[in-house]
C-alpha positions in Angstrom: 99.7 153.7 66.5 103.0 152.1 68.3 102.4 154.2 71.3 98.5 153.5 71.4 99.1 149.7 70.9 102.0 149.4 74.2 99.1 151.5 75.9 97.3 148.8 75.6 99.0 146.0 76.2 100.1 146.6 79.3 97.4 146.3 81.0 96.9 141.9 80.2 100.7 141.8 81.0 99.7 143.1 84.0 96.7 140.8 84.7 98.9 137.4 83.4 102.5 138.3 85.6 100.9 140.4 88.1 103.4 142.9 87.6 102.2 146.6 89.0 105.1 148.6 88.0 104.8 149.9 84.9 100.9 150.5 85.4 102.3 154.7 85.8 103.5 154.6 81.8 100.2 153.2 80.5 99.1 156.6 81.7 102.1 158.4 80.1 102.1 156.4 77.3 98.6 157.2 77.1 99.0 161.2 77.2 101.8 160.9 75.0 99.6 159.3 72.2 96.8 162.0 73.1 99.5 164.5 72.6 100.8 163.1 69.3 97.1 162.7 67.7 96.6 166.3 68.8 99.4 167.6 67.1 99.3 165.8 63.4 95.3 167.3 63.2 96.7 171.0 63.8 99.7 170.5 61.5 97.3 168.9 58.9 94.8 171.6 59.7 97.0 173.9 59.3 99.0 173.3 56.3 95.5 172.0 54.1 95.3 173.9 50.9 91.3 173.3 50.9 90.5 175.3 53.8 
């Protein structure tokens, strides 16, 4: 949620100081969190006892 949240605040820090160059990690930051989600629903996929 850390990740998600920096995402998306850089974007009004951006607007307010007009400051372009860290625009590139929103992106990263982004694919990062993507990445991260994807991973704890296969590990709690796979280690569920239900099936």
């Amino acid at each position: 949620m850390l990740s998600l949240a920096v995402m998306f605040a850089i974007t009004p820090v951006t607007v307010v100081n007009g400051w372009r160059w860290h625009q590139i990690l929103a992106r990263d930051l982004g694919l990062w969190t993507f990445a991260l989600a994807e991973l704890d629903l296969v590990l709690a996929a796979t280690m569920s006892t239900g099936g």
